[in-house]
C-alpha positions in Angstrom: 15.0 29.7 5.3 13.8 29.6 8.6 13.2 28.1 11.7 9.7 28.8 13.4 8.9 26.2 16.7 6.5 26.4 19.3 6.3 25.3 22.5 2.8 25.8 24.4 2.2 24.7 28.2 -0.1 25.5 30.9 0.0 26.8 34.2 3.0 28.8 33.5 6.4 28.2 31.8 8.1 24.6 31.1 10.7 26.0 33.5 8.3 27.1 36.0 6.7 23.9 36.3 4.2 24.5 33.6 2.3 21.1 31.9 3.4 20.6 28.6 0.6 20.9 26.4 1.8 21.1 22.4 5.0 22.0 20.6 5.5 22.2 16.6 8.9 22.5 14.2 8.8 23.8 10.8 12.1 25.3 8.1 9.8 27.7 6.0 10.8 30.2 3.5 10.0 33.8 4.7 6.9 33.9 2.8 5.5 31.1 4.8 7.0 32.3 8.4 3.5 34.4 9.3 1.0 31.5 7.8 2.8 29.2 9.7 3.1 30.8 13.0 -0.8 32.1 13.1 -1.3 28.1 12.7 1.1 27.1 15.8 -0.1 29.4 17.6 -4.3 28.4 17.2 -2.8 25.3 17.7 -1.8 25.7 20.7 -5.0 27.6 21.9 -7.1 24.4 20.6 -5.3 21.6 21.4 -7.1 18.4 23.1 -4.5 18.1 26.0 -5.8 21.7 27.0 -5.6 25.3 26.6 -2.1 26.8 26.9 -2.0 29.7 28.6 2.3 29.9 28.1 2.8 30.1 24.5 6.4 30.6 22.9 6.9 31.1 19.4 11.0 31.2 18.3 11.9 32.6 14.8 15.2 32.3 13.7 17.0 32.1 10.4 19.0 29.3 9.1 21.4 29.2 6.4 20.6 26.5 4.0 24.2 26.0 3.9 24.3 24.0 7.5 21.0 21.9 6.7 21.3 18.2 6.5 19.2 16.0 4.4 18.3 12.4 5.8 15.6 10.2 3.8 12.2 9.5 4.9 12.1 6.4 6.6 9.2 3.7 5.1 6.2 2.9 6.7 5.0 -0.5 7.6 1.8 -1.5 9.8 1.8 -3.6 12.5 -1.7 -4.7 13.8 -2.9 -5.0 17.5 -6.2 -5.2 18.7 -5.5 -4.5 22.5 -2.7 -2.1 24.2 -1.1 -5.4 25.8 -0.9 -6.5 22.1 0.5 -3.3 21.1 3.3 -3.2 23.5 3.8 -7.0 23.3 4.3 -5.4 19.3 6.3 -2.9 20.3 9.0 -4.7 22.1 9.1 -6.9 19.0 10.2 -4.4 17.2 12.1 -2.8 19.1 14.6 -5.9 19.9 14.1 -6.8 16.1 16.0 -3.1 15.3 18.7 -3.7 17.6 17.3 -3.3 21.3 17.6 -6.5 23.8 14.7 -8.1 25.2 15.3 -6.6 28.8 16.2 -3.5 26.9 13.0 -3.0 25.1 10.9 -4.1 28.5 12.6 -1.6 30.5 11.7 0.8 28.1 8.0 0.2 27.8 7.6 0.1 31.3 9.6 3.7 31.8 6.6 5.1 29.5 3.9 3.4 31.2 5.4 4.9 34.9 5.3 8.5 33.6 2.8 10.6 35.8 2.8 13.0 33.1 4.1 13.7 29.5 7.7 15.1 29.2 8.5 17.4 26.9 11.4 15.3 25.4 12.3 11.7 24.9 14.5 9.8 27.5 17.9 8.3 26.1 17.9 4.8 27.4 20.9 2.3 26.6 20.0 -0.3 23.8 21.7 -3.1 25.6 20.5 -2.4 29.5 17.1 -0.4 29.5 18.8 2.4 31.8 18.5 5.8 31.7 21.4 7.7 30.4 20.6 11.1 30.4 20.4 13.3 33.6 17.0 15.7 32.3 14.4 14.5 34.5 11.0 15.5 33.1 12.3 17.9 30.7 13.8 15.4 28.2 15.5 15.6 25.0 13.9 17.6 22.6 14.3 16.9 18.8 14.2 20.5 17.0 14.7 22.3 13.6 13.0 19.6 11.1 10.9 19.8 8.6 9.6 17.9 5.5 11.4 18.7 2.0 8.3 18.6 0.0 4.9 18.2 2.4 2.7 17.7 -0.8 4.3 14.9 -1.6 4.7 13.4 2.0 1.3 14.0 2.1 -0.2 12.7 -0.8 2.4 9.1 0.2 0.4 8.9 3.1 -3.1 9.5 1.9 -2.2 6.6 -0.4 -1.5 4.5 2.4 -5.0 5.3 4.1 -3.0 6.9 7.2 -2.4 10.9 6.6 -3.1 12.9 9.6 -1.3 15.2 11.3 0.2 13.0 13.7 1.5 10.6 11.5 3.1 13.5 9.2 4.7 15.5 12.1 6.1 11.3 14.1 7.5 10.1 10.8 9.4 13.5 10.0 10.7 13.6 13.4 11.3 9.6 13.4 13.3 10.2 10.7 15.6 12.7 12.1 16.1 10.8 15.1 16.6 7.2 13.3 19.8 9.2 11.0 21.5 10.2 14.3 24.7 9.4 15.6 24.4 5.9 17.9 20.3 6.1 17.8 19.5 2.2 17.3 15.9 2.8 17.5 13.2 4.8 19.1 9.6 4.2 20.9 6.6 6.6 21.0 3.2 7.3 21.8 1.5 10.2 21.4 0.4 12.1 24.7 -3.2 13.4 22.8 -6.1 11.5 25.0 -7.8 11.1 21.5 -5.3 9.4 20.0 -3.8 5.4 21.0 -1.1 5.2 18.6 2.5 4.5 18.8 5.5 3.5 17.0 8.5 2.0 16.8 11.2 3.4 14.2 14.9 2.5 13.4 17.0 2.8 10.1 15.3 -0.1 9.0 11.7 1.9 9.1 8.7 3.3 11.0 5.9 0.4 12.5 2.8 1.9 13.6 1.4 0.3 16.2 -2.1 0.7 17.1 -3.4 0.6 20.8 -0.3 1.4 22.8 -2.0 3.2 25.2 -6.2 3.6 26.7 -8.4 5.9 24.6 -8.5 9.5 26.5 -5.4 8.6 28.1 -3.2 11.9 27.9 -0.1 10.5 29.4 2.4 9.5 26.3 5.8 10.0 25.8 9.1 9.0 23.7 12.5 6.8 23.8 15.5 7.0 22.0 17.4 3.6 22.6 21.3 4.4 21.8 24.2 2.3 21.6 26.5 2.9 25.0 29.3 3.7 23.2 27.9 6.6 21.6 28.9 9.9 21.8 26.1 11.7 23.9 27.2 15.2 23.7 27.4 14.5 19.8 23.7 13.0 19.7 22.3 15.7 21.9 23.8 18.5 20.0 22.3 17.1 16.1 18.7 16.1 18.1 18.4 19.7 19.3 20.3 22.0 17.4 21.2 20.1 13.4 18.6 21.5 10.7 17.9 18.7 9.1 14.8 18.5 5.7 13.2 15.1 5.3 13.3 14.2 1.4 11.5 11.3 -0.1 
């Protein structure tokens, strides 16, 4: 098996300063590796938020020996007609997985103060709302994922009126994040100016919210609320570097 990701940004590197404009994760078998990085990498010369003019495309193998298995988390909808609903949604959730009230706040207004996406997701602690790791706009970034059987992910969702990319790529990553070590639950929306949004997602499932942010808004970002006991180093290391396959 292997590992193919892509990260795409404009105006130079992430390190340089570059925006952040698309990254993907897949665990292919070889004779999927080319197919799937000709598509990251139109992907990336197509995308909404702009065209990438830093593209980086990382190939590596992985034994299937070291990949974890963690189930697919279920779906549920929650309904919002504006984005004050939706976040008003949002924190609901979010204090109903585990987060407190000032917890989940804090955590909605972090997203709403970004000036532009990160590349990763903020750890904020579940019980205070403050920020516990020291990444500025870079971020945690969730890497090595990928779906056990897509066909089947995808005809789940297509039954549940809601397949489209964005939903299939959040609820495999959601479900990596909601099996790791101390994660109680984590907030998203999507930085693609064409699309409003958002989630919530814990052990206990993945609520889509609609709304959470203004149509051709291309500011979104991610949270992963985590118990202040946990072992960061631990979390960090099975976010970034754990293969993990998504089975239903």
């Amino acid at each position: 098996m292997y590992s193919v990701r892509m990260r795409a940004a404009q105006g130079g590197r992430h390190e340089e300063g570059g925006r952040h404009i698309s990254g993907a994760e897949r665990i292919v078998p070889y004779d999927k590796v080319e197919q799937t990085a000709a598509g990251m990498l139109e992907r990336a010369f197509t995308h909404s938020r702009g065209q990438a003019d830093f593209i980086n495309i990382t190939i590596e193998t992985v034994q299937p020996s070291r990949i974890q298995q963690v189930p697919l988390l279920p779906v549920y909808p929650s309904s919002s007609l504006t984005v004050e609903e939706g976040h008003k949604a949002a924190e609901h959730a979010l204090v109903a997985a585990g987060v407190t009230s000032s917890g989940a706040k804090q955590g909605i207004l972090s997203l709403l103060s970004l000036a532009d996406s990160m590349r990763g997701a903020m750890l904020l602690c579940a019980v205070t709302g403050q920020r516990l790791d020291h990444t500025k706009d870079r971020g945690i970034r969730v890497s090595r994922m990928d779906i056990e059987n897509e066909d089947a992910l995808i005809d789940r969702l297509v039954k549940q009126g809601i397949h489209n990319l964005h939903v299939q790529e959040a609820l495999v990553l959601a479900s990596k994040v909601a099996a790791g070590p101390g994660v109680v639950a984590e907030l998203c929306w999507s930085d693609d100016p064409e699309y409003t949004t958002g989630y919530v997602a814990s052990a206990k499932g993945y609520i889509r919210i609609p709304h959470c942010k203004p149509l051709g808004n291309p500011v979104g970002g991610r949270i992963f609320f985590v118990n202040p006991t946990a072992d960061r180093s631990l979390l960090e290391n099975y976010l970034q570097h754990q293969p993990v396959l998504v089975t239903l």
